[in-house]
N, C-alpha and C positions, 0 to 999 in steps of 0.2 A: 366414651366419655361425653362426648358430642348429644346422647339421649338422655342422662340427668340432667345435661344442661338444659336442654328443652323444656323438659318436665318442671324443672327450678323456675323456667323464664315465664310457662304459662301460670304457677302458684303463684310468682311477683305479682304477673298480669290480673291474675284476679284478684289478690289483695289489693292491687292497684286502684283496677275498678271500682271495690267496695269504697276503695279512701276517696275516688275522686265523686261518686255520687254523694257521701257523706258531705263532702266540702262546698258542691253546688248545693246542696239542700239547703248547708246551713248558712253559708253567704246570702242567697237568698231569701229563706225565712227570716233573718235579718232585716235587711230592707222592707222586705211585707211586713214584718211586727213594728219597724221604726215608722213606716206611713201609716198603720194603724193607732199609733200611739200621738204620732203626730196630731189628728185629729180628733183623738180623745183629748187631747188636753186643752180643746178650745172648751169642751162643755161646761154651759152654764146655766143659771137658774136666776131667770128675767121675768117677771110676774108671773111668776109661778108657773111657768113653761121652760121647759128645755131649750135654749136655745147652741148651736154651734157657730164657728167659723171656720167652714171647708180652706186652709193653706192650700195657695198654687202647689207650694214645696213637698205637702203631706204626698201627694199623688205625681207629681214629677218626678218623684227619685225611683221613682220604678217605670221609668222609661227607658228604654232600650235598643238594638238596632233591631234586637227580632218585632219590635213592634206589639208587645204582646197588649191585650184586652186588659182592662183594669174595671173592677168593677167595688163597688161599695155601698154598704146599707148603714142606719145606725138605729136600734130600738131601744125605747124608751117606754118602762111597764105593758110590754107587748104590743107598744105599738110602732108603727114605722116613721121616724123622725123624717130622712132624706135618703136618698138612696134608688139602687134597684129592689122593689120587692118580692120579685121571685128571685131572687140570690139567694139559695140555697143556707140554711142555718148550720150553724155546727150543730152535732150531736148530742154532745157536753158541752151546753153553754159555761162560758166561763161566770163565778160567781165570787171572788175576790177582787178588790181595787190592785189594777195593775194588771193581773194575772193574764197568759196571752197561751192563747190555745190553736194551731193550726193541725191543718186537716184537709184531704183531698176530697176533692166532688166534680161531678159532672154537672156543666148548667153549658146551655143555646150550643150544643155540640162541641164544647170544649171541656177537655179535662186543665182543671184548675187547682190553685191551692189558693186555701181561704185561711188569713189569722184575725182571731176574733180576742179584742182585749175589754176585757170590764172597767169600766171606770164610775164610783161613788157619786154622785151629786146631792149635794144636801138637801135633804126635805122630799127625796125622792125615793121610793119604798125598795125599789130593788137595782141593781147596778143598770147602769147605760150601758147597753153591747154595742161596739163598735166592728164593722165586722169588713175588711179589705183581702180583695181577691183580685190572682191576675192569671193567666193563660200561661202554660211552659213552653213555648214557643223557645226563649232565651234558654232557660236552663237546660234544654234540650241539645240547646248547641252548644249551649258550653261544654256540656259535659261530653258531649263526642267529640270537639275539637283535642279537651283535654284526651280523650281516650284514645282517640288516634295518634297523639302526640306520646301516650305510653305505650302504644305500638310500634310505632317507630324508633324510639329508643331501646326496649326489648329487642329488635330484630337489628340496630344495630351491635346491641351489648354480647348479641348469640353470635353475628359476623365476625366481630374484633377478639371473642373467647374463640371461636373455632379457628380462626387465622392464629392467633398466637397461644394456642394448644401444641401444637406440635414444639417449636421452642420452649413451652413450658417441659414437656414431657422429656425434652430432649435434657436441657437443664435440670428435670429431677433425676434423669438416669445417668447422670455422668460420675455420681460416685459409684452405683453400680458396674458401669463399664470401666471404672478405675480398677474393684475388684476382679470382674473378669479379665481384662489384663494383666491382671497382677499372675491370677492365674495359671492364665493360657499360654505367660512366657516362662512357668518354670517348667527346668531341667525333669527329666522323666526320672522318675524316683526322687526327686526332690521334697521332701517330708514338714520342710521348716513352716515353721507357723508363720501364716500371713501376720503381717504387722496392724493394729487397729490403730496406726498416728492418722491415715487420712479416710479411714471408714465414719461413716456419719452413723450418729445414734440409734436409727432406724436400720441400718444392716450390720451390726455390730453380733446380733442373734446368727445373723447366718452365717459370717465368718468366722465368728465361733463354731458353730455347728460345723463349719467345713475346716477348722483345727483338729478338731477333736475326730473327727473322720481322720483327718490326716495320721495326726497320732494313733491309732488304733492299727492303721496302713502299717506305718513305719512299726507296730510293734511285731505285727504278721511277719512282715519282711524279713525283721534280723530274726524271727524266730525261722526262718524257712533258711536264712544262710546260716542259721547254727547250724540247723541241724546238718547239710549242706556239709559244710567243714567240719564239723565235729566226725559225723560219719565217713567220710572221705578218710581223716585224719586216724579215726578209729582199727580202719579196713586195711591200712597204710602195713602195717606190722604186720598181721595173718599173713598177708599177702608176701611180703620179702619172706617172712619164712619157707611160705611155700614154694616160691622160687629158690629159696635156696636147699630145700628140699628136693627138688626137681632135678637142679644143676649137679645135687650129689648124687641121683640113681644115673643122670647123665656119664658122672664120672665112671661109675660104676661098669660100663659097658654092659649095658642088656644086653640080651642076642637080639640080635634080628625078627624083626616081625611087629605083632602085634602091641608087646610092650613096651617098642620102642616107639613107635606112632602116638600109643596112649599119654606116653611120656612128651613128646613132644606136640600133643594137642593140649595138653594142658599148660604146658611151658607159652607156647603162644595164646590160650587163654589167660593167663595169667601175665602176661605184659600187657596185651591192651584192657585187663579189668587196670593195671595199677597205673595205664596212662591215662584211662578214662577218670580215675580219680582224680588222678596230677591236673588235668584238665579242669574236673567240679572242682575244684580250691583253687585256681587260676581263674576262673570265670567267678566265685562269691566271693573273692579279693576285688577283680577290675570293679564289679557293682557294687560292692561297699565304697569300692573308691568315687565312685561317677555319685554319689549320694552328696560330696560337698566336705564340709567340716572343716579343720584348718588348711590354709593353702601351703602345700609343702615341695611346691614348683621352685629350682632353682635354678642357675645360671650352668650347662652342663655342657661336656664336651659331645656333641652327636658323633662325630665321628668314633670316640672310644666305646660310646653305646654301640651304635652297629658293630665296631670290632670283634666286641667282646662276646655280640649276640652270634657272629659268625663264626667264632673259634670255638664257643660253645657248638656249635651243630656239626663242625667240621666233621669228627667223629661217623655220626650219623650219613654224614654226603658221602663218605670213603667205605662206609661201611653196607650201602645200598649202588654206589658206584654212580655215585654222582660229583660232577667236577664241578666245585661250588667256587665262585669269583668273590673279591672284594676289591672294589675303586673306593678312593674318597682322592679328596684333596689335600693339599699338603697345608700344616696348620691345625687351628681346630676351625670348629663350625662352634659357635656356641650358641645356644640356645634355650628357653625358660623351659623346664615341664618338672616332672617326677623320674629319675633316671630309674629307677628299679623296675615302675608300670614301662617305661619306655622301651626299656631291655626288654623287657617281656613282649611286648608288641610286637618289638621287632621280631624278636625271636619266635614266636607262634608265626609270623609271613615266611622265613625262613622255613622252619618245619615243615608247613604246610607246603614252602614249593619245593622241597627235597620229597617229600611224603607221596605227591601226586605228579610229581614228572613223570619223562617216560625213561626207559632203561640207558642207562647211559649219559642221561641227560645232563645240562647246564643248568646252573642257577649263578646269577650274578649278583651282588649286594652292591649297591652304587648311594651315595653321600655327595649331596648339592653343597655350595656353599650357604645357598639360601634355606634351610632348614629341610631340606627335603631326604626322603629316603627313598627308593626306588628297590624293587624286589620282582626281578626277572626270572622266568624256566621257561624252557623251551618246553613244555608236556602239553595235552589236549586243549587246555584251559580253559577257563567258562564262556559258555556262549551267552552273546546282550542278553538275551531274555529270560536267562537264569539267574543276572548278577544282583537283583532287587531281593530274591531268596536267598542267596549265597549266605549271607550273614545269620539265617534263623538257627539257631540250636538245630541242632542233628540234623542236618539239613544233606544231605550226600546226594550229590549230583549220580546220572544211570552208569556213566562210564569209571565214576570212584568207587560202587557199590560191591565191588571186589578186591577191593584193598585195603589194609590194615589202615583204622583210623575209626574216630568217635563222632564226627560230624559236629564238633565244638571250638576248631581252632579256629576259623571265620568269627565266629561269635563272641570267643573272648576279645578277638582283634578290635571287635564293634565295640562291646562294652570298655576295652580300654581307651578307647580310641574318645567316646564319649568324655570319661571321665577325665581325659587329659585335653580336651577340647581341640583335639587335631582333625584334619581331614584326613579321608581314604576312599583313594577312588582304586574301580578295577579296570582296565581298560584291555584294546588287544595291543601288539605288538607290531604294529603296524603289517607288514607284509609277511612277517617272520608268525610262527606260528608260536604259542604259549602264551602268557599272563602276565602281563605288568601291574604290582601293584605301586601304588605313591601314597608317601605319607606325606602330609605336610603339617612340621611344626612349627610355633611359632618364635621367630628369631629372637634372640637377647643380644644386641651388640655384637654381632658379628667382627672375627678380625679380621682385615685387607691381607691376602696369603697368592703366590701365583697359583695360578692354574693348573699346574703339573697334575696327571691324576699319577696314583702307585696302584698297584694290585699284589 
């Protein structure tokens, strides 16, 4: 910006220029045509001869500090009345009464300017030329004084724009860093059209343009979780028949061998196709839910959550032989969120630490008073430098990579966990070996309850 403005200051500068020679030119052919006319108007006709009277004043007003040369002639039918006579003539003698002609020349090594005015006298055959010339000594200086004077104005005007260039720029970019703000602090997968109450005129085009981006996003999106749940949902039925297809050759007592293995590689292909689904419509639920829309957070008992997510899996822990714990406190815990995402939450940390303990293991479900959830196994559990990946879709750590499981229940935990705006860390267990996970949600009015824990 800094190089227009330059460009801008030397176009001033020489229009500058142009106007300030014009104005010495013409201030001063003023004065010279006013002392020329001065002593045109003494001429007169005294027996029959021209006579003048040269004014101190005629030729004193063109005194000055440069000191310049002052020179004058006056002719009268081509002869020389008073004057210097090699003082150079105009060109175009002037040839009306009044009429004032100047014009540059050279005379005794000085460039001059000569105005030459015609003046009438009666009974005399062709005008009186009166003809005053002076030296540009003065106008010389004036007019550099003046020029250096629009030099120095220019070079401060280019200082004070480059100094308060940057607060200007800063000042025009604060509605656009409004919009990038606005931006850069929504929720991921957030779709809703920026608002245009504090967009200015001039970027109203682009936030538009980045709605309508937006909108096109969000219609990809739900078109990617139909299909998502639609198909999941669709696959839902084949699949229970097939297992129960399965469980009826089961009943059936194959003989031994071959048919029976066949049988039973399918029957375990066919649980984790229909948990891997259960999983896609738990993971395109929590991301529908993390999208926003009405807020359907209420005042809920956490402790009944966990409860209910642990008698839920109990099955599951008895049925792998694992001895699965519940602590809370006595009372409730109460707390804002979505009870049914919440349940779910829980219940996928549950899962997942019954699912990847080791044989025999523990899993303890523990309830803070202060909104927390705490989800213990004794099993391998992640090492620091796999816990930033742990959350990616299908993400299976090298020691899981032989156990029944889809590599999704980390990830719906994430996406739920989002959408209800809770924390989730992974941590170790201090000395003990396994995975602690904690949730923290955010408390509603808490009741005052003793400390007792129950299990």
């Amino acid at each position: 910006m800094g190089l227009p403005l330059a460009v801008l200051a030397v176009l001033l500068g020489v229009g500058g220029a142009v106007t300030i020679n014009e104005v010495v030119e013409g201030v001063n052919d003023r004065l010279l045509g006013a002392s020329a006319r001065a002593i045109a108007e003494t001429l007169a006709l005294e027996n029959e001869e021209v006579t003048l009277d040269l004014p101190a004043s005629a030729l004193g007003m063109l005194e000055n500090d440069a000191r310049d040369n002052v020179y004058y002639s006056v002719w009268a039918n081509g002869e020389l009345l008073t004057g210097y006579p090699d003082l150079p003539r105009v060109s175009e003698p002037p040839d009306d009464d009044g009429e004032m002609v100047f014009q540059y020349a050279q005379y005794r090594d000085y460039r001059i300017r000569i105005a030459a005015v015609a003046r009438k006298v009666p009974r005399i055959n062709e005008p009186v030329i009166v003809e005053v010339a002076e030296t540009l000594e003065a106008r010389h200086a004036l007019r550099n004084r003046m020029l250096v004077a629009l030099a120095i104005l220019e070079a401060m005007l280019i200082a004070v724009s480059l100094g308060l260039l940057p607060l200007a720029v800063r000042w025009g970019l604060a509605p656009l860093k409004r919009v990038l703000s606005a931006m850069g602090t929504r929720r991921e997968a957030d779709f809703t059209p920026l608002s245009f109450d504090y967009v200015p005129v001039e970027l109203r085009g682009l936030v538009g343009a980045f709605n309508g981006l937006l909108g096109r996003l969000d219609a990809a999106m739900q078109g990617i979780r139909r299909f998502t749940a639609d198909a999941s949902h669709q696959m839902r039925t084949p699949l229970s028949i097939l297992r129960a297809h399965v469980a009826a050759l089961r009943a059936a007592k194959l003989p031994a061998g071959a048919a029976e293995q066949s049988v039973a590689d399918i029957e375990a292909a066919t649980g984790r196709l229909q948990r891997l689904l259960t999983q896609l419509l738990a993971l395109a639920r929590a991301e529908g839910a993390r999208e926003g829309g009405p807020d359907l957070r209420a005042p809920v008992d956490l402790v009944a959550i966990a409860r209910a997510a642990s008698m839920e899996h109990a099955p599951q822990a008895v049925k792998t032989g694992i001895d699965l714990h519940f602590e809370a406190p006595e009372g409730e815990v109460t707390i804002l969120t979505q009870p049914d995402l919440a349940g779910e939450l829980v219940g996928n940390l549950i899962d997942n630490a019954i699912r990847y303990n080791r044989d025999a293991g523990v899993v303890t479900v523990s309830v803070a008073k202060e909104g927390v959830v705490v989800v213990e196994d004794d099993g391998p559990g992640i090492p620091p430098d796999a816990r930033a990946t742990a959350f990616e879709r299908f993400g299976r750590l090298a020691p899981d990579r032989g156990r029944e499981g889809s590599g999704l229940g980390l990830a719906i935990v994430r996406a739920l966990a989002d959408s209800l705006g809770v924390a989730v860390e992974l941590a170790d267990r201090g000395a003990l070996p396994g995975l602690r996970v904690t949730v923290r949600f955010p408390s509603a009015a808490p009741e005052k309850a003793p400390t007792d824990m129950r299990s």
